[in-house]
C-alpha positions in Angstrom: 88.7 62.1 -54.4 89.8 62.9 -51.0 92.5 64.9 -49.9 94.6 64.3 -46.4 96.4 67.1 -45.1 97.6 68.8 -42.1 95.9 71.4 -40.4 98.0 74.5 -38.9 96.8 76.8 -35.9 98.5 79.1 -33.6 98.5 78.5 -30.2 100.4 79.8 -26.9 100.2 79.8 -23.3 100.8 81.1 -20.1 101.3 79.4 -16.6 100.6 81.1 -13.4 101.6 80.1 -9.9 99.9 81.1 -7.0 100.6 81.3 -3.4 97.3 80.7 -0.6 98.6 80.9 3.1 96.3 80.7 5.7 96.4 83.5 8.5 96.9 82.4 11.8 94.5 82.8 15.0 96.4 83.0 17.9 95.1 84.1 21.4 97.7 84.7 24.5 96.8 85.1 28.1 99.1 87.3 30.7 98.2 84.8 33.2 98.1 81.0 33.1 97.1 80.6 37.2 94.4 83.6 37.0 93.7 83.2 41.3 95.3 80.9 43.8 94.0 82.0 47.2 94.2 80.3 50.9 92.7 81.5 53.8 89.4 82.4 52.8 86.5 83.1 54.3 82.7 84.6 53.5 82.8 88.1 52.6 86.2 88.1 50.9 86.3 89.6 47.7 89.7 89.3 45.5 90.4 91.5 42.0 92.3 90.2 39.0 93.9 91.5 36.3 94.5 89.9 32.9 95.1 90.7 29.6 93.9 88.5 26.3 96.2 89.5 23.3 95.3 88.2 19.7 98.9 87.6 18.8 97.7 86.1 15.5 97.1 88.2 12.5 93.5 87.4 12.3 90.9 88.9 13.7 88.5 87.6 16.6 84.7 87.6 16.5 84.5 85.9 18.9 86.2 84.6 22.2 84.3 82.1 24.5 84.9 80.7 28.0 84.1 77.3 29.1 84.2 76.8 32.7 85.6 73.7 34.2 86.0 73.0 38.0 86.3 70.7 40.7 85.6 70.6 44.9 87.4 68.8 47.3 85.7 68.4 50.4 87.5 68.0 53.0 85.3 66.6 55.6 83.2 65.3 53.3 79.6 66.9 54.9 78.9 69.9 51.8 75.2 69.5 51.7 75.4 72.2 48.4 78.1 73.0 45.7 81.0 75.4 46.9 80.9 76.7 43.3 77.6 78.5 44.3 79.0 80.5 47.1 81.4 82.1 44.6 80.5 84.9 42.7 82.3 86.2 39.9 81.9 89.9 37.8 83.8 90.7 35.2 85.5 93.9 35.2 86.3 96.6 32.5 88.8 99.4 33.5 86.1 102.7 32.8 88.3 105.6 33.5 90.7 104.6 36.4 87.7 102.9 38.1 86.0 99.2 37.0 82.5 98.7 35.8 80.8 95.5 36.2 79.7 94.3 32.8 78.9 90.6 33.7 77.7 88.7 36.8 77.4 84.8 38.2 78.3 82.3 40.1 81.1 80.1 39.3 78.4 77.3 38.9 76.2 78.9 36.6 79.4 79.7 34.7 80.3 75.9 34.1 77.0 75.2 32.8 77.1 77.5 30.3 80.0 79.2 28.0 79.9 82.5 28.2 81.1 85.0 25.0 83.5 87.7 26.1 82.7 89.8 23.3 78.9 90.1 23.5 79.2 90.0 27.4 81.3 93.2 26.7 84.1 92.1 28.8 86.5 92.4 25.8 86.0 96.1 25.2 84.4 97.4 21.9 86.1 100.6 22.3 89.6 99.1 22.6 91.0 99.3 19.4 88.6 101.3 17.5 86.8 98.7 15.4 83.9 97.5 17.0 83.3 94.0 19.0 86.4 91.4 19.0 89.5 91.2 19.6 91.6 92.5 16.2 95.0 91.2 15.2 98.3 92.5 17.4 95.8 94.0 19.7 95.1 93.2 23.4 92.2 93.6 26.2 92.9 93.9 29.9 89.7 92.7 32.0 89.1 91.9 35.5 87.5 89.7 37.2 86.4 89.8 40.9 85.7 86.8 43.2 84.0 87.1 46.0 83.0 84.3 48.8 79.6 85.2 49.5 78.7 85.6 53.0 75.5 84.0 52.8 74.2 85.1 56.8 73.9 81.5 57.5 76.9 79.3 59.0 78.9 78.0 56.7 81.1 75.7 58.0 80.4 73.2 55.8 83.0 74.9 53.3 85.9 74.9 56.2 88.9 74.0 54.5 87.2 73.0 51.0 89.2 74.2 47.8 87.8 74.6 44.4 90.5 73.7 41.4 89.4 76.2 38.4 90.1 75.7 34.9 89.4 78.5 32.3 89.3 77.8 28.7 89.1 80.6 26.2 88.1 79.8 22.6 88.7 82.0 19.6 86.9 82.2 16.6 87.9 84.4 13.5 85.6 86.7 12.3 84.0 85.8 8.9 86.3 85.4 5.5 86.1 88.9 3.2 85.3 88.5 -0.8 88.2 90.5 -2.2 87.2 91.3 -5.6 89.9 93.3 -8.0 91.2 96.8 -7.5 90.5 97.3 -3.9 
């Protein structure tokens, strides 16, 4: 004989909800037309200041420069690239006077990107933490151009203008494991 029946049990439960924002990465430049210069000549040399501010509440690993520009020749006789006879270094305020932490030409530049933080042209002793740029905080760097005056005529570059385009690129640094009670 077989019995039907019911069958009792306890049961209960709980619901969570839970909030995931991401953070955001924001980088900010002081300056958005870094050098506009007329008049010069071979042997000029020209200093600028800017700052690069993390205004994001993540923090930077890493901040990269792609270099993009263009010549316009005005005669149309260049036998070489304008971009060579420009030399850049990047500058770091070292106790009210700069040191030169990274040199090139502006061609060499735009063949390659170049990474501000392992160049040490965003300061590791800025904020106290090591390389990169951390959230809220900011870097002030230089960077001086100079025409070089190459001891040869250079006539070729008489009335010639280069248009510059920097791009900076920020990366965040890598995601922390948060376990419980810390």
């Amino acid at each position: 004989m077989s019995r039907g029946g019911t069958y009792a049990y306890f049961s209960d439960q709980e619901v969570t909800n839970n909030t995931f924002a991401a953070g955001t990465l924001d980088l900010s430049t002081s300056e958005t037309n870094i050098i506009d210069l007329d008049s010069m000549k071979p042997g000029d040399k020209v200093i600028r200041e800017f700052n690069l501010s993390n205004i994001g509440n993540l923090d930077m690993s890493e901040i990269v420069l792609n270099t993009e520009y263009s010549v316009t020749d005005v005669n149309g006789d260049n036998t070489g690239d304008f971009g060579e006879q420009i030399e850049l270094s990047f500058l770091i305020n070292d106790s009210k006077d700069y040191t030169v932490v990274y040199e090139t030409t502006l061609a060499e530049l735009s063949q390659e990107s170049l990474n501000l933080v392992r160049a040490n042209v965003i300061d590791p002793e800025v904020d106290g933490h090591g390389a990169g740029l951390e959230a809220g905080e900011s870097n002030l760097f230089a960077v001086k151009f100079e025409f070089v005056d190459s001891g040869e005529p250079q006539n070729q570059y008489q009335g010639d203008s280069i248009n510059l385009k920097w791009i900076f690129n920020a990366k965040q640094k890598t995601g922390d494991l948060s376990l419980p009670n810390e």
